[in-house]
C-alpha positions in Angstrom: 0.0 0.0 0.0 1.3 3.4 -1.0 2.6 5.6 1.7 0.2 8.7 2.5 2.2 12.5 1.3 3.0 13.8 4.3 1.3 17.4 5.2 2.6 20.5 4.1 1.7 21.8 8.3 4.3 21.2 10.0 4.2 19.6 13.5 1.9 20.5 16.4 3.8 22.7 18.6 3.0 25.5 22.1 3.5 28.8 22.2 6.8 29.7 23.9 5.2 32.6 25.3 1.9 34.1 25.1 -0.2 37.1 26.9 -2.5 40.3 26.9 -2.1 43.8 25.7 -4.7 46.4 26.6 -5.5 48.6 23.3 -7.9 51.6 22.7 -11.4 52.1 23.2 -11.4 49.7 26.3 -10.2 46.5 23.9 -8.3 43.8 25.6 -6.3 41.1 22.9 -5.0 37.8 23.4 -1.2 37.2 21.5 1.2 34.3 21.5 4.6 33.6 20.1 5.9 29.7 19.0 8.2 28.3 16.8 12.0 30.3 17.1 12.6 32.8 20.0 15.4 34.5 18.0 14.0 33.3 14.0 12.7 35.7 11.7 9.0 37.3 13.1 6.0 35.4 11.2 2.6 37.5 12.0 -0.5 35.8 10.7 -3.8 37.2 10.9 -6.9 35.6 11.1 -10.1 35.6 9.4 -13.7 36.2 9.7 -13.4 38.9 10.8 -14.2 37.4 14.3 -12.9 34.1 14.3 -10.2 33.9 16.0 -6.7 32.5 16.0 -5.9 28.8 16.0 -3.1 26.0 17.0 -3.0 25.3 13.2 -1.6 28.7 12.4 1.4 28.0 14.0 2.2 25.1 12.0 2.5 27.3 8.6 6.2 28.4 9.1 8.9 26.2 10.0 9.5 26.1 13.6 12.5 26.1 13.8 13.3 29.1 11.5 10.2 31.6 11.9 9.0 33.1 15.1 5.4 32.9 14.5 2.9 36.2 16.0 -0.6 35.6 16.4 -3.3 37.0 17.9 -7.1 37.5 18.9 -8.8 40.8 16.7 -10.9 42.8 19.2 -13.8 40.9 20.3 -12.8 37.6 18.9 -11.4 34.1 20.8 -10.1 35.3 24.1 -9.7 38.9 23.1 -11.9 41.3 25.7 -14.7 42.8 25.4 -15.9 39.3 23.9 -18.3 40.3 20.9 -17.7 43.9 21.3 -18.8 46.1 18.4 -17.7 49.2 19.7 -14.5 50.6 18.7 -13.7 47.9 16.3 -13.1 48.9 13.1 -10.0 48.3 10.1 -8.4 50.9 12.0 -8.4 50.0 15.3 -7.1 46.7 14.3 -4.5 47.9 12.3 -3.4 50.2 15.3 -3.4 47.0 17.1 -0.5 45.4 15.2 2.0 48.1 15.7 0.8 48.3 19.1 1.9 45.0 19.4 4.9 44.9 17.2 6.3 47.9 19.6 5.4 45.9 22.3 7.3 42.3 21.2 10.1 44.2 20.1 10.0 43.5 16.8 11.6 46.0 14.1 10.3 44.3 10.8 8.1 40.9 10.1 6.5 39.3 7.3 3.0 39.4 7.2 0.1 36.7 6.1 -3.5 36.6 6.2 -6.0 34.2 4.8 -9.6 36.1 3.6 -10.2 38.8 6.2 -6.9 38.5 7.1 -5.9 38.7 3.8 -8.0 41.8 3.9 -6.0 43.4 6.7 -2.4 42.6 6.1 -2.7 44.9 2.9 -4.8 47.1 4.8 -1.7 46.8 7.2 1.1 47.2 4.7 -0.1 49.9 3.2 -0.6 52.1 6.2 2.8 50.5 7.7 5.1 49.3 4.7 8.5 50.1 6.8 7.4 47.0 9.2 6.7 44.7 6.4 9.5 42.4 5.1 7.2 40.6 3.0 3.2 40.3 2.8 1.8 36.6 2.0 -2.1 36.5 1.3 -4.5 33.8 0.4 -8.2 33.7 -0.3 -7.8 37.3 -1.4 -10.7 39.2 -0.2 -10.2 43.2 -1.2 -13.1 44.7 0.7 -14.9 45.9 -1.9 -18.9 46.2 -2.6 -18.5 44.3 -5.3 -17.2 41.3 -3.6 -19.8 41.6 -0.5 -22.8 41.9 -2.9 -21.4 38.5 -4.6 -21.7 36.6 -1.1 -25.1 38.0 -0.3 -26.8 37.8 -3.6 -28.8 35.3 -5.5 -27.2 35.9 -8.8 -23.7 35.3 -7.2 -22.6 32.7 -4.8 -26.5 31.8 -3.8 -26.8 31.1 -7.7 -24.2 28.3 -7.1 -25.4 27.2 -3.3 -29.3 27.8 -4.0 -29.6 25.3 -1.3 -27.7 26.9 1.1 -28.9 30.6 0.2 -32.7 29.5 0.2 -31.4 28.7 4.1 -29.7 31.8 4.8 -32.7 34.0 3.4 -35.4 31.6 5.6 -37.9 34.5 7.5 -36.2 37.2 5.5 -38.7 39.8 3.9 -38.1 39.6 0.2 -37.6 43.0 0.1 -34.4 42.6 2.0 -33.6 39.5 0.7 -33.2 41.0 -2.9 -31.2 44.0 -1.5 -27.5 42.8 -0.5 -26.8 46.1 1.6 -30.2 46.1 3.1 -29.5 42.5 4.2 -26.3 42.8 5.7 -28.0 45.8 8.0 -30.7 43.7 8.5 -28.9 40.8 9.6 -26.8 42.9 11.9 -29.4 44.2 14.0 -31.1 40.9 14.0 -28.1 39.1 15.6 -27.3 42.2 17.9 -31.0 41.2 19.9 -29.5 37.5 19.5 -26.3 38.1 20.9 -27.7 40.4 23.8 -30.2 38.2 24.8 -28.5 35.3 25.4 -30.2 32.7 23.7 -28.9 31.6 20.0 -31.5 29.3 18.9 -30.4 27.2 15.9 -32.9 28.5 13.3 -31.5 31.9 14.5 -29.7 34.5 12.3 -26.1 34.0 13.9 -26.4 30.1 13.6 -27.5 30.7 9.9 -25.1 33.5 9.1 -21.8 31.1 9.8 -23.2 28.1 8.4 -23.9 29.9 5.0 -20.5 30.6 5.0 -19.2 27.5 6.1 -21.0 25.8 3.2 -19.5 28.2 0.4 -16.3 27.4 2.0 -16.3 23.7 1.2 -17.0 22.5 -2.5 -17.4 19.1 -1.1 -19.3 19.2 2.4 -22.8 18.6 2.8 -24.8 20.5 4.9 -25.2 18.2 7.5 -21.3 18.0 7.4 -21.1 21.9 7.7 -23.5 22.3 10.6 -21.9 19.6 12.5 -18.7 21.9 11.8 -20.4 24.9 12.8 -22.0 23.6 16.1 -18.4 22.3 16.8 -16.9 25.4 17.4 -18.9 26.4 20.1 -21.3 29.4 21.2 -18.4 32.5 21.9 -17.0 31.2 18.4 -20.5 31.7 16.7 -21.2 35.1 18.3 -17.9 36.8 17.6 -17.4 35.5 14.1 -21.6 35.7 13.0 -21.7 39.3 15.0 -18.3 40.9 14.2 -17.7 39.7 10.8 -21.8 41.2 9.9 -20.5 44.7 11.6 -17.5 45.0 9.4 -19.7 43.5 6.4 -22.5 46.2 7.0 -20.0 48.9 7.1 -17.8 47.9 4.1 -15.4 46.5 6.3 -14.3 50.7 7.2 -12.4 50.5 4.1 -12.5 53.9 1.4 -13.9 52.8 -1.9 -11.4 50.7 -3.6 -9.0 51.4 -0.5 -7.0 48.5 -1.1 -6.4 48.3 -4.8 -5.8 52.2 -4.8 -2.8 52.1 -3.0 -1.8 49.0 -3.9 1.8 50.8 -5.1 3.0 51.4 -1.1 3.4 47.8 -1.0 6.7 48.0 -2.5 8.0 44.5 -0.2 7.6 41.3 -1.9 4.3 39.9 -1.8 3.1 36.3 -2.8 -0.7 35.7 -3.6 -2.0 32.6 -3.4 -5.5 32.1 -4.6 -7.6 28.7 -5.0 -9.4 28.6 -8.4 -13.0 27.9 -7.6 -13.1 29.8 -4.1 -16.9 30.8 -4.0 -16.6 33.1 -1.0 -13.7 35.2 -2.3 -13.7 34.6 -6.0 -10.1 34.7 -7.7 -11.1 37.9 -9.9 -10.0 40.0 -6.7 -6.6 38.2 -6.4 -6.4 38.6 -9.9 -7.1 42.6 -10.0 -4.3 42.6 -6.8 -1.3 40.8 -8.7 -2.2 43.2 -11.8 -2.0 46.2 -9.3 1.5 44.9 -8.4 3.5 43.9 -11.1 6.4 42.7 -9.2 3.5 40.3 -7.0 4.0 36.4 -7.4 0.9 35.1 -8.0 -0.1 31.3 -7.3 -3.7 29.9 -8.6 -4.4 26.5 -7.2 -6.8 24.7 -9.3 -9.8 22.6 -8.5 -10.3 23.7 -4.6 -12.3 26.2 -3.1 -12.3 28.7 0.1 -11.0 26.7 3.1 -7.7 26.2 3.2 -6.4 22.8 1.9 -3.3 20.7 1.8 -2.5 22.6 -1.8 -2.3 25.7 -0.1 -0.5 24.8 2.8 2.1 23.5 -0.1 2.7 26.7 -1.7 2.7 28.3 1.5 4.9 26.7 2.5 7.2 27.0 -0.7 6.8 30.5 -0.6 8.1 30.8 3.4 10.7 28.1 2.5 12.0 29.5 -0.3 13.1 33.2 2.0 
């Protein structure tokens, strides 16, 4: 019998040191640091935005030459407030990073982000570019009204998940339903009441909200395979990634129109995109647009997989953090 190929993740492995750092507006985040105390600084960001940083991110860069950063956005995983909505914005966060470079010392790092975190490290790079060795993104996602409207719309990703948008838009007044913007508001306040009351039924807007997304994210799981997924990650997970990810959504993620692929030229660093080919929550055309704003950009389509990240990915990731 044929061996298995061996993941491109590289072994489990603890944070060497890990704590809190008290940030504007009353925020609290969580950070950690794994891998090499004196290797190279590796910051990745996480998605949603909302959901929170995971052991599996510290298994992208080698161990045992990167230092890998993470750390909890405002309101997400262990970061305090949990949930909070106030004072969280594409600003705040971005403030948050240098506040924590400063704080762990470090003069330069590279800088990776999957989707939302995508969606920040350019955000970061471009207000920052001095701190930014090199900027890795996958699953671009660019912000942009055009790219929300596709998620929330019946003619976009709902025309290829019917199933899974007839789900989402279950209760919702037609009028809304037709009317990505109005949606988006709509869902927002719904799964404020949710979130402040307490209870999070399962037919409920936050519930609903994830698993939508969870079922774009997977070209071959079922939705009984996604809402076991979804239910799996717990109640605080739900809230902050259904409620925070719907405020930055709602408010087009407090980005200027076409913020991203406007000043594109500061990100004068190397920067490696890496963008699956049939990703129906952040199609490739934005990666696409971003490697043509940057001519000197390496950009990497994997075929034949879709939004979450899979073992192709981690290969090229990998590659690409090899290869410095």
């Amino acid at each position: 019998m044929p061996l298995m190929p061996r993941s491109s993740l590289h072994p489990e492995i603890e944070p060497f040191e890990s704590g809190r750092l008290a940030v504007s507006g009353g925020h609290e985040i969580a950070w950690e640091r794994s891998g090499a105390r004196d290797g190279a600084a590796f910051l990745f960001l996480h998605g949603g935005p909302g959901s929170g940083m995971t052991p599996r991110h510290r298994r992208y860069a080698d161990p045992a030459r990167w230092q890998t950063v993470q750390f909890d956005q405002r309101g997400a995983g262990a970061a305090t407030p949990h949930g909070a909505l106030e004072a969280n914005t594409t600003p705040h966060l971005i403030a948050d990073i240098e506040a924590l470079r400063s704080h762990l010392g470090v003069e330069r790092w590279a800088v990776a982000g999957s989707s939302w975190g995508a969606t920040l490290a350019l955000a970061y790079g471009q207000a920052h570019p001095g701190r930014v060795d090199r900027l890795i993104v996958t699953g671009v996602f660019l912000g942009s009204a055009q790219e929300l409207d596709w998620i929330h719309s019946p003619v976009g990703a709902g025309a290829v998940f019917p199933d899974a948008w007839d789900d989402l838009m279950a209760g919702v007044p037609p009028r809304i339903a037709a009317d990505p913007p109005a949606f988006r508001r709509w869902a927002l306040d719904r799964m404020t009441r949710e979130a402040a009351s307490g209870d999070i039924p399962e037919d409920g807007m936050i519930v609903r909200w994830s698993l939508y997304e969870e079922r774009l994210s997977h070209l071959e799981t079922g939705a009984a395979a996604a809402a076991e997924a979804v239910r799996a990650k717990g109640r605080n997970w739900l809230v902050s990634h259904s409620l925070i990810e719907a405020h930055y959504f709602a408010h087009g993620c407090f980005l200027g129109d076409n913020q991203l692929l406007r000043d594109a030229p500061l990100l004068d660093m190397p920067v490696d995109i890496i963008q699956s080919r049939y990703d129906m929550v952040c199609p490739v055309r934005a990666a696409w647009r971003l490697a043509a704003a940057l001519p000197h950009a390496r950009l990497h389509i994997v075929p034949r997989h879709g939004h979450a990240m899979s073992e192709p990915v981690f290969r090229v990731l990998r590659s690409v953090l090899d290869a410095r």
